[in-house]
N, C-alpha and C positions, 0 to 999 in steps of 0.2 A: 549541746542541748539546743543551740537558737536553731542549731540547721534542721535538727528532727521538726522544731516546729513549725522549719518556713516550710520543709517538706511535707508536716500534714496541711500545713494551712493552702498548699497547690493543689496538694490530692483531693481534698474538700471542696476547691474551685472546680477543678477537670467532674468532680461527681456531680457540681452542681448543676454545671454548663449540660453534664449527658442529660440531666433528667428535665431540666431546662428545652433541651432539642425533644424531647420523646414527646414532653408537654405540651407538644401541637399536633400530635397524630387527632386530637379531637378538635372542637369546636371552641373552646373555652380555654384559658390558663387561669391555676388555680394562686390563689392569691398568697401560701404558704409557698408554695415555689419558689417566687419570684422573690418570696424577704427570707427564702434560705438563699439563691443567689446573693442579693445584696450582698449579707451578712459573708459569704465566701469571698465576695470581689472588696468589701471589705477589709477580711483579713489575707488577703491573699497582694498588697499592697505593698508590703515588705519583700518582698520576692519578688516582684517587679522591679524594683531600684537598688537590692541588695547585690553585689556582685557575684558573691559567694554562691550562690541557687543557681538552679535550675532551670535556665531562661528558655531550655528548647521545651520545655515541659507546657511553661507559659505560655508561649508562642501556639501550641499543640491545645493549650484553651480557646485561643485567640479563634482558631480553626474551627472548633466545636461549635463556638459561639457565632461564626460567620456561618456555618451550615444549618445551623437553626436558626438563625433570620430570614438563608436563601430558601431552602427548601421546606421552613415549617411554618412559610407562609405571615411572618407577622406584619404584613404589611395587609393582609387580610382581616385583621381583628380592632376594631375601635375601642380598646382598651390603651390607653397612652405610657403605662408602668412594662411593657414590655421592651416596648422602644429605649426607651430609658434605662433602663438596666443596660441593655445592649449598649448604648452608647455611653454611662458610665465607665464600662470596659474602656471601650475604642479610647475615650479618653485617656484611662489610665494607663494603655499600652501607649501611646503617644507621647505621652506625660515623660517617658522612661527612656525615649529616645536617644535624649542628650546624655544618657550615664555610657553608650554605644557597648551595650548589652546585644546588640542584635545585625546581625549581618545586614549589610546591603538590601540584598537582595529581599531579608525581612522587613525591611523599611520601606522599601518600594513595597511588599506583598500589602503593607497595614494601608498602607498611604494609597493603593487602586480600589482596598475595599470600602475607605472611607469616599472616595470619589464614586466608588457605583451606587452609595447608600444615599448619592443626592439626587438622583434619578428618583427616588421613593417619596422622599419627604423635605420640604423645606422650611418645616417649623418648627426644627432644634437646633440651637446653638451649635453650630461646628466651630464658632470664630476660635476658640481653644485648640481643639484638635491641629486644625488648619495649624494654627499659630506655631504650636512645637512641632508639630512637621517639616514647616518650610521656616522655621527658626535658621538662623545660622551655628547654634551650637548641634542641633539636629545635621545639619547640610555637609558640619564640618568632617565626619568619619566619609563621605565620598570623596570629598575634595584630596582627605588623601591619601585613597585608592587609585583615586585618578581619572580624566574625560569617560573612559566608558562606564563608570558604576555613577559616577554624577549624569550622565545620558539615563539613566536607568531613573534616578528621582526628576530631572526636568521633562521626560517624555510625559507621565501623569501628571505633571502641570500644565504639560501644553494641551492636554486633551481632555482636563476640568474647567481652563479658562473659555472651552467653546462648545461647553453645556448648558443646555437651558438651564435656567435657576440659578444659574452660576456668577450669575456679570458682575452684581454687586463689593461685597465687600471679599468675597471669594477670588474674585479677579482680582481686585487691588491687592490683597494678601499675597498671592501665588507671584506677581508681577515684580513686587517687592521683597521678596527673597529671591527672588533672579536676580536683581538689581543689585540687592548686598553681594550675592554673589561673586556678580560681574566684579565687582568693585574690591571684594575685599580680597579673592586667592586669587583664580586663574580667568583665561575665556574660554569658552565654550561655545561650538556655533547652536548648539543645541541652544542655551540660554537665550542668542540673541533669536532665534526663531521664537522662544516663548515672548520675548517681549516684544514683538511686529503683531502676534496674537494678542496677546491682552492689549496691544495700544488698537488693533482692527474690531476687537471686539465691544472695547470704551468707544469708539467713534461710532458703531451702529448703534451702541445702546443709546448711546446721549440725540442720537438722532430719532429712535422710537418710544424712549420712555420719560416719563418725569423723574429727577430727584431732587433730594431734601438739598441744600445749599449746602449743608457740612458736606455731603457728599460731592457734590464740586469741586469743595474747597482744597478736601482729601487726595481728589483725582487730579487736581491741577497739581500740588504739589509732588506726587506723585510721578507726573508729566515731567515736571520739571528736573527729579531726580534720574529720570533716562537719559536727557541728554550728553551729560558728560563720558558714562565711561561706550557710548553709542559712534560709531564711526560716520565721518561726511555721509555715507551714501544709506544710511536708515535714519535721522535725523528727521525727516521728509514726516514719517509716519506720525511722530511724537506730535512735531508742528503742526500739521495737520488737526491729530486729536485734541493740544489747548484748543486751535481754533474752535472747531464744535462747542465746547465746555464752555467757553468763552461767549459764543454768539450767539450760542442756545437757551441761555437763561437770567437771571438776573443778578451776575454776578459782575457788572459789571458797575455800581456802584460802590463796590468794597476795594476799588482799585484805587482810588483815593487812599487808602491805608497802607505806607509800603511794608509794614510789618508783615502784612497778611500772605499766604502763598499767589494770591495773586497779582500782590504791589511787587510780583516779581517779572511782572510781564509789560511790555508797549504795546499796545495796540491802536488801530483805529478803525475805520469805516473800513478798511479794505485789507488790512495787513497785520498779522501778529510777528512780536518780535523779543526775541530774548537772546541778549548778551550781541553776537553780531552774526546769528539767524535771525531770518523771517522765513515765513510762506504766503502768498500771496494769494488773490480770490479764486486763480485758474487752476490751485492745485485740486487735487480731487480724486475721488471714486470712484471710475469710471466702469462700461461695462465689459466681462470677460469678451476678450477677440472670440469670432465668430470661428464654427468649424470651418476645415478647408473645402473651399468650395469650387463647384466646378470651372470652366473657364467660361462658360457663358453666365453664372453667377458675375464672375471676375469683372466680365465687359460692363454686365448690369450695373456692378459697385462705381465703373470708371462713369458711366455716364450718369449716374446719381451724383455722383461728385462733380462733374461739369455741369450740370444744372443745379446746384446753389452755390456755384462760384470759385469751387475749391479747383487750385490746377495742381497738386500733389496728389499722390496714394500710396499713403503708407503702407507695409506690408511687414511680416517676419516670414522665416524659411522655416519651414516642417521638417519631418524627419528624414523625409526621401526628396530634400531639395529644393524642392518648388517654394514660391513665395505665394504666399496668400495675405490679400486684404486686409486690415481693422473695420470695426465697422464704421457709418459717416462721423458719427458725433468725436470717434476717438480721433480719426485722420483730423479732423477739426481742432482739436485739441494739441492734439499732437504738432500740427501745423503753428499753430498759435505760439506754443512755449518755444517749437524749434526758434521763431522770428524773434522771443526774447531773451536768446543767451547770446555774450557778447562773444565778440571775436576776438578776445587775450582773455582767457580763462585767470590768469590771475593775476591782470590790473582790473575783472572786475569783482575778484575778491576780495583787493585792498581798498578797492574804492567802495565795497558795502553792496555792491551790485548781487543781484543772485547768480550762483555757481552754473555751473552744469546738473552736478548732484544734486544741487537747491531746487532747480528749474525739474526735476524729474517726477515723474508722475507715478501713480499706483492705481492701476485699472485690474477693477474686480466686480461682480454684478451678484446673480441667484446663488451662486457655488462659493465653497469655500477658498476659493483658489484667490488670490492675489498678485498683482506684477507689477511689478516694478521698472519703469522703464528709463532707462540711463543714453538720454540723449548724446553725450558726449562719444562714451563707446559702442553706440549703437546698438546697445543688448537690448534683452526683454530679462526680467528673471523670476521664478516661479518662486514667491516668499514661503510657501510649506515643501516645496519638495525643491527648490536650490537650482531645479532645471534653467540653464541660459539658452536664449536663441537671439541670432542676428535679425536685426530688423532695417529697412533701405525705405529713402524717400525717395521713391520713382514721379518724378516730373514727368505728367501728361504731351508738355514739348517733344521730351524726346521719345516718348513713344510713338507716337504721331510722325517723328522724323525716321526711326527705325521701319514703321511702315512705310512710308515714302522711299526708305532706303532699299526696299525688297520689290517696288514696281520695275527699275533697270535692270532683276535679274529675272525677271521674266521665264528669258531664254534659257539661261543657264538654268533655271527650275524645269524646263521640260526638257532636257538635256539628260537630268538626273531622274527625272520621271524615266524615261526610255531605261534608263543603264538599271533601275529598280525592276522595270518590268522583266529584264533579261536575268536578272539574277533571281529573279522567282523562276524562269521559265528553268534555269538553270537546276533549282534549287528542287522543282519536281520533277525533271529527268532524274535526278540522284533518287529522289522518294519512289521513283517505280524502279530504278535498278537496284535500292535498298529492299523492295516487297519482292521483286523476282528471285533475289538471292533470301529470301525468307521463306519462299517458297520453295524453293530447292534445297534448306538444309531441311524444313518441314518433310520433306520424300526422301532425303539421307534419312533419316531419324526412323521415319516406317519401316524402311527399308532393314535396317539395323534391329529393329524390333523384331521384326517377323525372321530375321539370320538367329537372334538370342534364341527366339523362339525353337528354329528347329535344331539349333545346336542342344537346347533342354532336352529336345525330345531325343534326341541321338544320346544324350546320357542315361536319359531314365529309362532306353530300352538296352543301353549297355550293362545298366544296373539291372533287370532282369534276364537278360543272357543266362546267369547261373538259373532259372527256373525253365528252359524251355521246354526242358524234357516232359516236365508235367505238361505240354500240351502232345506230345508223341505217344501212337498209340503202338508202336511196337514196343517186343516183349526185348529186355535188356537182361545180358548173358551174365552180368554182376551187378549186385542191387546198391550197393556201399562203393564211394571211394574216399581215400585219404587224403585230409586237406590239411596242412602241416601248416600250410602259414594263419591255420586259425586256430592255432596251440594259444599263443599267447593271449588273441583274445578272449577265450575259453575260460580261461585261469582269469583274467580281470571278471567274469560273469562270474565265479563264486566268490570273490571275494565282495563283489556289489550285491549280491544276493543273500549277503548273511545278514539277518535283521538287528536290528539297534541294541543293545540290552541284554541279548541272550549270552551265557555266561556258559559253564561247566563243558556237555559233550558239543556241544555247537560250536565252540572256541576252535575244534577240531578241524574245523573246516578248512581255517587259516594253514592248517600244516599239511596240506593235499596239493600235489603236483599237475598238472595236465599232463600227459605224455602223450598221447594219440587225438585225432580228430577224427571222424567218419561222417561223411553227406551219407544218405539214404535215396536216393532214385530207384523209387520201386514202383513200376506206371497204375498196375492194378490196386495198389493198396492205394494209391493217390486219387485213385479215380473213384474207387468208392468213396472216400474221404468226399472230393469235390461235388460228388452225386449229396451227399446229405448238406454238405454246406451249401447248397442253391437250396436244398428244399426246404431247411431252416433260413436264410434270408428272404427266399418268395410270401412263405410263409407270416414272418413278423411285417414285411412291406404290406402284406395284403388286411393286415390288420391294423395299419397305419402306426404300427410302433416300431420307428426305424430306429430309435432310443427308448430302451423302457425305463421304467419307473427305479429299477432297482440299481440302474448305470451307475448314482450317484452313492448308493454302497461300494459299488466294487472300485469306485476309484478310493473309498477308501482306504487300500492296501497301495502304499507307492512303490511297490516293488512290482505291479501287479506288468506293466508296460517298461520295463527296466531294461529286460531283457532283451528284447528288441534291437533297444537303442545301446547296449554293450557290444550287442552282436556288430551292428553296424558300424559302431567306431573300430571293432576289431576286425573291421573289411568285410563283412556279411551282410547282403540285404535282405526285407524280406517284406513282400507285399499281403498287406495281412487287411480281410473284411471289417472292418467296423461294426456295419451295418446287422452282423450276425454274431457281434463280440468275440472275434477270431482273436488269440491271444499266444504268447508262447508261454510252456510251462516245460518245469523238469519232471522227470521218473524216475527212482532210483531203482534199479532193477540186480540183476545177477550176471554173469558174463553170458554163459547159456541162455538166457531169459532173452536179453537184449539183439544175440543173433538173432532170436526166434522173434523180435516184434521188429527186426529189420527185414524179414523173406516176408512173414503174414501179414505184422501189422498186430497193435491189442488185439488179444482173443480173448470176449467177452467171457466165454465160458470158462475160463480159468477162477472169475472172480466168484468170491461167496458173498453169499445173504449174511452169514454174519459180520462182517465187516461192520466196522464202527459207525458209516454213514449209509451200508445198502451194499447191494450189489453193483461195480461200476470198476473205472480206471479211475486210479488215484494219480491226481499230480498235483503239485503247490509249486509257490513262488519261493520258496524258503530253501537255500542250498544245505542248511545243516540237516533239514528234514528231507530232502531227495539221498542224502548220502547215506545217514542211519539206516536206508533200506537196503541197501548195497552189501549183496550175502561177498564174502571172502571165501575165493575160488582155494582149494586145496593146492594145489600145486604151488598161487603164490599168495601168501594172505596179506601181503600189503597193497594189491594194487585193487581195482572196484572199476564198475560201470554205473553211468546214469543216459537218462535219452532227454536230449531236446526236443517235445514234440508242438504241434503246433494243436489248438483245441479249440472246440466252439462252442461257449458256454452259451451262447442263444439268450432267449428269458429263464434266468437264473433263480432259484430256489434256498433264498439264505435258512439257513435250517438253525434251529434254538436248543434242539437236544440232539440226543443219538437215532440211527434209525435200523438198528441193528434188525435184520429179520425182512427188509424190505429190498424189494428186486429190482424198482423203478424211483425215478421222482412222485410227488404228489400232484394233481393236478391242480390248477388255476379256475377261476371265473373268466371266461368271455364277455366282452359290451354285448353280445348277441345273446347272452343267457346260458351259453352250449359252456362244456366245460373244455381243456386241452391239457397235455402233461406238459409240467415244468422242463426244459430243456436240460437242465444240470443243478447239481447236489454244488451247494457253495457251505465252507465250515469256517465261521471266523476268529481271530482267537477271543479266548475271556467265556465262550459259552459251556453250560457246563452239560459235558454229557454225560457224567456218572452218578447221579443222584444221590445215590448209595456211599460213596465218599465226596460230591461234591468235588470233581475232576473235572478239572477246566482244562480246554482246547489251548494249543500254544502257539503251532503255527499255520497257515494259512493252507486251508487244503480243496480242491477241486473235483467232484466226481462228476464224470460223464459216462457216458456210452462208448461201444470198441470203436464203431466209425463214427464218432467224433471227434478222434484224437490221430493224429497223424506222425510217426518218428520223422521227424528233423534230420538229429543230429545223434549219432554214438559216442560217446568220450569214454575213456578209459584214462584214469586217473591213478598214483601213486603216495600211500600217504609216506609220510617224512618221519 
């Protein structure tokens, strides 16, 4: 029973929060809204800290409720009970942290949104939020997961403490669950980077702004909680920042009190000091080192520094090497400290004396960047990104002397000047006998081109060899010969020519043998053939329609060009016009019939007017439809003929019904106004030509004229 009710009491949350986000598409939020939220974040409070519930549900509010702050604009409306709502939530997710109901990663997701909600606003209480966020019973479910999911909660600390609006009591917070941290589980470098941050960012606040003394008092003791679990070499930073805290305000009569967090400190006119640290008046903030700069910058730097005294120049090494500059005030500084660290590192630790690490400096300017510079081991180190570089104190002496040291080799310098010149002169013989040989394989390569070249062309007139005859004007004493090695590929052209689908007598196809091949070389039937195909090309070219309009019907049919490219894989070429829609198709004929269109050629006048589409030669792309015509000779009734002929369908005539009764195509519209007849009868399937039963067409059928159509090929075939 509790659970049904913490589960209405979510479901009632998640409805409030939707109508809550919708309640900004206007101008206004209505003020029933906002106290049905309440009343849901309310009751929906016990499923927050219950184990038993549904935490991804709540979290899935959280969501809601963050997408209608971001996008429904409440930072747009001076009504203050929206805000408020809102962050009642954030609280109350917060609040629930410590029961570690909610993954890492959800802890981090709460904890980025309440840091981007400070960008908006800085006049509500976060000090709560904050508070069980960076709690240690909060911190405790990372700790232990382990360094990368606690990376994941100190990275949004380190990038709240260096927000505007943030320095105050925000920073102190976030600084002091580092601190516990450090203190109470593991280290992390992540932590100590957040506390270099919150102590850079206490040191510039206390330099630009006023505060209240408690706030001082807070931040010194504060200060003073870094130093123990902080190593020699970040120490620097902490001392530093009492010192500000210290000299910047008037808290320096409460030191008389040692109760107080600052009767925890010595100081004096020049030096703070706690336990047996100090840092003295020369440490400091110095400005970011300058970009690397040329080498007459370099000269400029040295002789800037010889005119006010300095005979050192400090430098660090970049990433390709070289050494570059500080600017004057750091090499000044720099110089300074180098002179006051002893020379036994530790007799004068025991004696009280400053370190090396003590004596180190932190030079930082406009940018966020900080460094640290560790005179002992001669580094530089970048405090947000950890990068080291070496840094060298070049004494002007010995440069001065290194120059001096290069006037004796004079000679030996134009020595190697000569042996330079000769290996250049060296260096562009080789570059013009490298372009000479570039140039010669450039004229191989031509050469090689234009050999591919006429070797293509020795093939593509090897691949017309089989058509010469069509240009020979004598008469040939046999029209037909037998080509046996295009058996097989004959038999692949009906099996590719049966279309998809078809089912019952068309299956038939399948069981049909090739046994014979026959070319046709007949010059005069060719010739009238070729006599209409120029005058149907001339024709459509002179009309500027080298492709018509209806090309893109008849592709159509993908059987339509099949034929062709069977033929050619089964060793058969065959050079066919485009230009005049030259195509190959089948005929299914009778064994008598087919001699007789291999001597003449189609004879028109055999065809009738009543035919289903006109008077004309029928051929189609459809093998089961060329065979069905195929009468069975008497003597053997299993075997048939069909013709491969080649056809010109020209500007093609797709036809919508039958045209039983007619003797020609119909004619066209001309651009010139004149009229011309359609070149060929096109029948495609699906159209219905019988009106009277609604008889649809099945397979793809072609009519033309007797000399548009040319025999090919004879085959004589066997069915199985």
């Amino acid at each position: 029973m509790a659970q049904k009710l913490l589960a209405s009491a979510d479901q009632a949350l998640l409805e409030a929060v939707t109508t809550f986000k919708l309640s900004f598409s206007g101008t206004a939020v209505d003020s029933d809204i906002l106290e049905h939220l309440d009343r849901a974040i309310a009751g929906s409070a016990a499923t927050l800290s219950n184990p038993g519930t549904l935490r991804g549900r709540a979290f899935e509010c959280l969501v809601m409720a963050y997408k209608a702050e971001r996008r429904g604009g409440l930072c747009e409306h001076s009504s203050e009970k929206p805000w408020r709502c809102f962050y009642k939530y954030i609280a109350l997710l917060t609040s629930s942290l410590a029961t570690c109901l909610f993954t890492a990663k959800q802890h981090v997701q709460i904890f980025s949104w309440l840091r981007t909600s400070l960008w908006w606003t800085t006049s509500w209480d976060f000090a709560s939020p904050i508070t069980h966020l960076t709690s240690t019973e909060s911190m405790r479910p990372f700790f232990a997961f382990g360094s990368s999911e606690l990376d994941l909660l100190v990275n949004p600390l380190v990038s709240l403490v260096c927000q505007p609006g943030s320095i105050n009591s925000y920073t102190l917070q976030a600084a002091q669950a580092a601190v516990q941290a450090l203190q109470s589980f593991m280290f992390s470098e992540s932590l100590h980077t957040l506390l270099e941050r919150c102590m850079f960012r206490l040191w510039r606040a206390f330099q630009s702004a006023v505060f209240e003394d408690q706030v001082r008092v807070d931040a010194l003791a504060l200060v003073g909680s870094f130093l123990r679990p902080l190593g020699n070499s970040r120490r620097d930073c902490v001392l530093l920042c009492a010192k500000e805290i210290l000299f910047s305000g008037p808290l320096l009569k409460l030191g008389a009190n040692k109760q107080t967090p600052v009767g925890m400190w010595e100081w004096d006119k020049t030096n703070v000091r706690m336990w047996d640290w100090k840092v003295g008046p020369n440490a400091w903030w110095g400005e970011v080192p300058p970009p690397p700069p040329t080498p007459k910058t370099a000269d400029r730097q040295l002789e800037r520094s010889e005119e006010h005294g300095s005979t050192t120049l400090w430098e660090f090494q970049c990433n390709n090497g070289s050494w570059v500059p500080y600017c004057e005030q750091a090499c000044k500084l720099l110089e300074q400290t180098w002179h006051q660290l002893p020379s036994d590192p530790s007799a004068a630790t025991s004696s009280g004396q400053p370190s090396a690490s003590a004596a180190s400096l932190f030079l930082s300017g406009d940018t966020e960047y900080t460094y640290s510079i560790d005179l002992q081991k001669m580094q530089q180190r970048n405090i947000t990104t950890g990068r080291v570089r070496s840094i060298r104190r070049n004494l002007l002496q010995q440069r001065c002397c290194q120059q001096l040291e290069a006037c004796p080799h004079k000679t030996e310098l134009e020595t190697l000047r000569s042996r330079l010149a000769d290996l250049q002169e060296q260096l562009l013989a080789k570059d013009r006998a490298v372009k000479s040989s570039k140039i010669e394989l450039i004229s191989l390569g031509q050469r090689l081109k234009r050999q591919q070249m006429e070797s293509d062309a020795l093939i593509w007139q090897l691949l017309r060899s089989r058509e010469v005859w069509k240009n020979e004007l004598q008469k040939l004493d046999e029209v037909k010969c037998s080509l046996p090695n295009l058996v097989a590929g004959m038999q692949a052209v009906l099996a590719g020519l049966l279309p998809t689908g078809h089912t019952g007598k068309c299956q038939e196809t399948l069981k049909v043998k090739v046994v014979e091949v026959y070319s046709v070389c007949n010059v005069d039937v060719w010739q009238k053939y070729k006599t209409q195909r120029d005058t149907i090309k001339r024709r459509l070219c002179n009309q500027s329609v080298i492709k018509s309009p209806e090309d893109s019907k008849l592709r159509a049919n993908p059987r339509l060009h099949s034929l062709g490219a069977l033929l050619l894989q089964g060793g058969s070429s065959h050079i066919l016009q485009e230009a005049c829609n030259e195509v190959l198709l089948l005929h299914g004929t009778s064994a008598e019939s087919a001699q007789a269109i291999a001597l003449q050629g189609f004879d028109g006048r055999l065809a009738r007017e009543s035919d289903l589409y006109g008077k004309g030669v029928y051929l189609t792309t459809d093998a089961c439809k060329a065979l069905s015509y195929s009468s069975k000779p008497p003597e053997c009734a299993t075997t048939g003929w069909f013709v491969v002929a080649r056809a010109l369908l020209g500007y093609p005539h797709f036809t919508e019904t039958h045209r039983q009764g007619q003797n020609r195509p119909p004619f066209r519209a001309l651009p010139n106004g004149q009229q011309e007849l359609y070149d060929s009868i096109v029948a495609a399937p699906g159209i219905i030509y019988s009106k009277a039963d609604f008889a649809r067409q099945v397979h793809w059928e072609y009519v033309v004229s007797d000399w548009q159509a040319y025999p090919e090929y004879l085959v004589k075939y066997q069915r199985l």
